[in-house]
N, C-alpha and C positions, 0 to 999 in steps of 0.2 A: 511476781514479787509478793511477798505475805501480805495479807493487812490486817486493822488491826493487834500489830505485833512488832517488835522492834525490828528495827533495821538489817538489814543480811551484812557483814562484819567486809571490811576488806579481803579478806581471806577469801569468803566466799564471790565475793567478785570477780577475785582475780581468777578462780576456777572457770566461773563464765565467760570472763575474757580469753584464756588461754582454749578453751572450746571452741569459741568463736575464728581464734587464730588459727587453727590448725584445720577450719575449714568447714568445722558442727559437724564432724560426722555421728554417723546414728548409733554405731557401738565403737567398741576398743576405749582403749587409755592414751590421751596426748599430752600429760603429764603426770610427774611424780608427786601426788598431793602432798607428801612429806616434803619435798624442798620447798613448796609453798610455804607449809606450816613452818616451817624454821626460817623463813625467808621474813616471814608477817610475825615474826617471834623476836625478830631484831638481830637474825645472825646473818645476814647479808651485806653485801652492800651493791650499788648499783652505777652504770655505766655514765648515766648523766641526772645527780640529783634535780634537776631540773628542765623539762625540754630544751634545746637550743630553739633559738627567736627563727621564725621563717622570715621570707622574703620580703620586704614591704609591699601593699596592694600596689597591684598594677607591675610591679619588678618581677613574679613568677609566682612557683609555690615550693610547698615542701611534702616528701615522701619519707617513708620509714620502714623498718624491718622490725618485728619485736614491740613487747619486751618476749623474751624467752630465759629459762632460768636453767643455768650451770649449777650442778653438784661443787661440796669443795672440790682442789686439788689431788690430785690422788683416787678419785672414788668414777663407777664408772659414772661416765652421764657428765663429768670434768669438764671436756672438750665438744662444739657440738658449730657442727656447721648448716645453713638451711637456706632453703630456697623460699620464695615468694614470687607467684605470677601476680603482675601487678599492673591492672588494667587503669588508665589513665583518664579516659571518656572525653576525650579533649574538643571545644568546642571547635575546633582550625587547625589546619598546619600551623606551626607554627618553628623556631629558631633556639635551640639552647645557646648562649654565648658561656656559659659560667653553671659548671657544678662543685657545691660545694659542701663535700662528704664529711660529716663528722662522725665519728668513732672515738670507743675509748680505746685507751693504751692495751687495752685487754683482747681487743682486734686483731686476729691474725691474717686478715684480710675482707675487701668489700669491691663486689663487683655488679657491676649495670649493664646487662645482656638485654638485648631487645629479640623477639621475636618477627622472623620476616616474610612469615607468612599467618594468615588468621588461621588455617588452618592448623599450625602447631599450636599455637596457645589454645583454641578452643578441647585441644586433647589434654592438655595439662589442669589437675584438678585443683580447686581454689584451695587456702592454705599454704602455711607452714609445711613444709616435706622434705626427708633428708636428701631425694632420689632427683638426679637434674633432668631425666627426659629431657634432652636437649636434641631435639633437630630440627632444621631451620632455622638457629639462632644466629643473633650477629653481637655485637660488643661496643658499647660504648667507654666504658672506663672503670679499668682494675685497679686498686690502689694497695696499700698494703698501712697503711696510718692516715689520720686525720687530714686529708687534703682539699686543698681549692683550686679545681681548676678553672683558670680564668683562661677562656681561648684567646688568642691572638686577635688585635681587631679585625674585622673583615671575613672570620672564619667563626666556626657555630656546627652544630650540630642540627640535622633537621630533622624532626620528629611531625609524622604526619598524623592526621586528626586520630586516626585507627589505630595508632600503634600501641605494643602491648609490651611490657616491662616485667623481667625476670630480674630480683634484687636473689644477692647472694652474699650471705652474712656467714663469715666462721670465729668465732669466740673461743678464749682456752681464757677458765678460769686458775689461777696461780695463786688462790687463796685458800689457805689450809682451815676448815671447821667452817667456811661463810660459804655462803651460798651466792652466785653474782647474776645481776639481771643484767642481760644483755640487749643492748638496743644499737640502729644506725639509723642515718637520718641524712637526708640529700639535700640541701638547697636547689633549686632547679630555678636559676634564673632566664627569662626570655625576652625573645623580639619578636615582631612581624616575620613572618615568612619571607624570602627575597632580600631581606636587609643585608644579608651575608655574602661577600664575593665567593667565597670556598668552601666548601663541607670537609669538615673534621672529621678521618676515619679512624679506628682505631682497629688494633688486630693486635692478635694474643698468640704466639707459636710459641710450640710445647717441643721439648725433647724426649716423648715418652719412654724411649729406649735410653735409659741410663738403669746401670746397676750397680752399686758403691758396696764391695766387701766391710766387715766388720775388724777390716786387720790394723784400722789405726796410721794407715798411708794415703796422701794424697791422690785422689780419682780426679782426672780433666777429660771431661765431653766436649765435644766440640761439634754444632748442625748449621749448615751453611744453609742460607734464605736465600733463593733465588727466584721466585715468584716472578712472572712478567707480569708488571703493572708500567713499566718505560720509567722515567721521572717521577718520582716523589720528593716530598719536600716534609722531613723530618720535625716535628714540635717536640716530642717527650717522645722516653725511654725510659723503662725501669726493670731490670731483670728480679726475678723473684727463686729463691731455695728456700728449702726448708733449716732446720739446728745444724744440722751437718755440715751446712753452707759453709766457704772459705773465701769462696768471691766470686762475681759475672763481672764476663767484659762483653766488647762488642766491636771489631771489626769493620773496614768497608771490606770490600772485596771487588779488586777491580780484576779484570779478565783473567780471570781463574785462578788470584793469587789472593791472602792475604794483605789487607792495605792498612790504613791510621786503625789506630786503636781511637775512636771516638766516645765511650762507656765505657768507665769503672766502677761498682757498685761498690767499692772500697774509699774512694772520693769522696766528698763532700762536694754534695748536686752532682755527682758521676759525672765528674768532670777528672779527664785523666791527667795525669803525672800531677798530684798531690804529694805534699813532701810526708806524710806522716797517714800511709793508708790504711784500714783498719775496716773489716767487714762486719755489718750486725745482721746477722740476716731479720730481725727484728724489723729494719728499720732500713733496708733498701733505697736508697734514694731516686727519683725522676730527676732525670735529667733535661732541660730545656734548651732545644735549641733556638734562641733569636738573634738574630735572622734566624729563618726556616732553614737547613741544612740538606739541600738537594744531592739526592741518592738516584743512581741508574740502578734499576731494579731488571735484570733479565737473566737469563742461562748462562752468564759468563761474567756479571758482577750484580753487587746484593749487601749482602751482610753476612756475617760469621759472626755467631754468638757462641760463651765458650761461661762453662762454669766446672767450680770444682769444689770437693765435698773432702771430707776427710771423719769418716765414719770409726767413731772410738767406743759406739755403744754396744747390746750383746748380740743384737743379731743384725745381719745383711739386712741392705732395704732395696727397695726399689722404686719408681715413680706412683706417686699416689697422693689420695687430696688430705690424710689426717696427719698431724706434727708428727707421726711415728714414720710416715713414710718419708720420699724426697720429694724436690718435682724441681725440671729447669724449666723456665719458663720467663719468655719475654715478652714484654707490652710496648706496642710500638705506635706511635700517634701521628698523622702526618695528612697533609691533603695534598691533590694530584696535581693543582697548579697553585703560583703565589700570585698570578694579577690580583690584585685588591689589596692584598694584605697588606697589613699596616704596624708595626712594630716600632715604638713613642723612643725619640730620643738615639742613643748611637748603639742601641741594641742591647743593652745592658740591663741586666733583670736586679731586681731590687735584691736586698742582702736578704739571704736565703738560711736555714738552718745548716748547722755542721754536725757533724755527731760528735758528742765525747769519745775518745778513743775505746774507755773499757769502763765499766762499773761491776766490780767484783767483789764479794758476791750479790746477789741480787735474786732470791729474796734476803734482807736483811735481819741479822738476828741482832747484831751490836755496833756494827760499821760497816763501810764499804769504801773501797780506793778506786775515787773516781782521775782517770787519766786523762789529761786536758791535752787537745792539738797543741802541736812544739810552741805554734807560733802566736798562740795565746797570754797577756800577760796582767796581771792586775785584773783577776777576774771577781763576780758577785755572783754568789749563789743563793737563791730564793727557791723554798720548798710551800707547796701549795699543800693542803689536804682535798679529799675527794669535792669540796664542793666552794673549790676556789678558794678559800680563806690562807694567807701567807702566818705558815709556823715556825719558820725560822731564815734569817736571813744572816748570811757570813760575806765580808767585804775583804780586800786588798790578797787575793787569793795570789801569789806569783808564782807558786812552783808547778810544774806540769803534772805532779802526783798531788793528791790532795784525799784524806782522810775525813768521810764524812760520821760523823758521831751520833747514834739513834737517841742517846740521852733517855730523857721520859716519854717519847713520842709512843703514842697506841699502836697495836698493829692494825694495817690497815693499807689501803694506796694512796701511795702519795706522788705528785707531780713537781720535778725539778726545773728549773730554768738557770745557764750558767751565764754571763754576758761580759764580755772584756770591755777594755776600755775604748777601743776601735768602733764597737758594736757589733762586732761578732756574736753569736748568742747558739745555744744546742739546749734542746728540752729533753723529758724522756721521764718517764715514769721510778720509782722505787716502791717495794713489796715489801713490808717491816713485817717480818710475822715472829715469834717465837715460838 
């Protein structure tokens, strides 16, 4: 630090931060000084103007990814995904009951991979890295949007004193001329070790063999699960595609046939036969089941997971982790027995988000026609700006098309919230750019 001389500028900070993030190595480039400079110039904007609150003492703590900085839209350096080994020092075993991942709408996903041997993590170098060197990992929780998961009582996650955490952040910025700082951030709440009757697994299967022509026709894959694990007992589900996406379902599969269709990712909470189903792949939904929804898992029943794409852009794609690629890909949550488990009440999970049907187009230049579930009526629509403050609010909404009007509003991101008169409610982001 200088002395005698004024102060080094946030700009220059933020270079030493960004060095520091990617690990201090002793030469190369881990960033593009120029989106700093325009970022610290006032042409940005950022993931959460303010940290989210961690855990209170004594209830856990919190982890994070970032910040790391996206190019506008359009330019390369736009889109950017990254990894963090992220070493915990934990004084004890100890119990996750509740992670609670925040992201912004600009998240195209965030995932919490543990490594399960010390041996892999001590190979992997400290820092930010585009590259996943992944062997010996295992998965605690993929999400695809700002979620909380609150495990079931009696079930937890165990995390022992040694263990070592791979965070995985991918951001696409959608802002034309601004630059966007990207950050996540975990709540990690805990218990004593023991407290838990069940341990919480979670497992992630991929269908890497998918490949979606550019002809404009619907593509169905379809990969049957059949892992010998005997009995599992189901909590969450959330299938994941990429733009191309048309929808994930999901299957039982009892002795070597197709059974219930249990997952719709077209649902609202994937919960199947919805009267008005509509996929975003944006915005995926986990499905919950409570009660735990026990599965015979062996060579002759499972699951059949099944997605389909409908690729209308210029060229083929194939499975791959950037928005240009595809990927099927399901997260499946569940532990191996329920003695203990405990689920409040007649198994009923509190009122949960729906998606709006369609908001088109998005980004907005002048309006957009947001499409409301049939069965919505007398709705209020509340438009937030990045840093929470409410800029417009429209009441007695009843028709299921509904015309929103940008008016004088800046460009910039904005947060919507719509809620009927029932208390139904669906969130979701708008991009006002001109």
């Amino acid at each position: 630090m200088p002395f005698y001389s004024n102060p080094i500028t946030n700009l220059e900070k933020e270079l030493i931060r960004q060095w520091v993030l990617f690990g201090a190595p002793a030469t190369g480039t881990v960033v593009d000084e120029q989106i700093l400079v325009d970022y610290y110039a006032g042409q940005g904007e950022t993931s959460f103007p303010t940290p989210p609150p961690a855990p209170a003492p004594g209830e856990g703590f919190q982890i994070k990814i970032g910040p790391f900085y996206l190019a506008p839209a359009g330019q390369a350096g736009g889109e950017l995904e990254y990894f963090l080994k992220y070493e915990l020092d934990l004084p004890e075993d100890l119990e996750v009951d509740r992670l609670d991942i925040k992201m912004s709408g600009f998240s195209h996903h965030f995932i919490l991979y543990n490594y399960t041997s010390q041996a892999a993590a001590n190979n992997i170098p400290p820092g930010l890295r585009t590259e996943s060197y992944h062997q010996d990992i295992g998965l605690f929780a993929a999400v695809q949007e700002a979620t909380d998961l609150d495990l079931p009582q009696g079930t937890a996650f165990f995390w022992d004193k040694n263990l070592v955490l791979d965070l995985n952040s991918h951001y696409i910025n959608y802002l034309a001329g601004l630059v966007y700082q990207a950050e996540a951030y975990v709540n990690v709440y805990t218990q004593p070790a023991g407290s838990a009757a069940q341990e919480m697994q979670t497992t992630l299967l991929a269908n890497t063999n998918i490949y979606i022509p550019n002809n404009g026709d619907l593509v169905t894959k379809t990969q049957v699960i059949n892992y010998n694990l005997g009995e599992v007992y189901l909590w969450g589900m959330m299938g994941h595609t990429h733009k191309y996406g048309e929808g994930y379902k999901v299957y039982e599969r009892v002795l070597g046939t197709q059974g219930d269709l249990i997952y719709n990712g077209a649902c609202p909470q994937g919960i199947p036969d919805c009267v008005s189903p509509f996929f975003d792949y944006q915005h995926i939904p986990m499905r919950y089941f409570e009660p735990l929804r026990p599965v015979v898992m062996n060579t002759v029943n499972g699951l059949i997971h099944e997605a389909s794409w409908i690729n209308d852009g210029p060229d083929p794609v194939w499975f791959g982790p950037t928005s240009s690629d595809e990927m099927m890909v399901l997260v499946m949550m569940y532990t191996l027995d329920s003695t203990g488990v405990v689920i409040a009440g007649d198994g009923a999970l509190p009122p949960q988000e729906a998606p709006v049907t369609a908001v088109n187009p998005n980004p907005v230049q002048d309006q957009a026609l947001l499409t409301l579930p049939d069965s919505w009526g007398n709705a209020t629509f509340r438009l937030y700006n990045a840093a929470g403050v409410l800029q417009r609010e429209v009441k007695e909404i009843h028709t299921p098309e509904w015309t929103f009007e940008r008016g004088d509003l800046s460009d910039g991101i904005y947060f919507f919230r719509l809620e009927d008169a029932s208390g139904q409610y669906s969130s979701g982001k708008l991009v006002l750019q001109r």
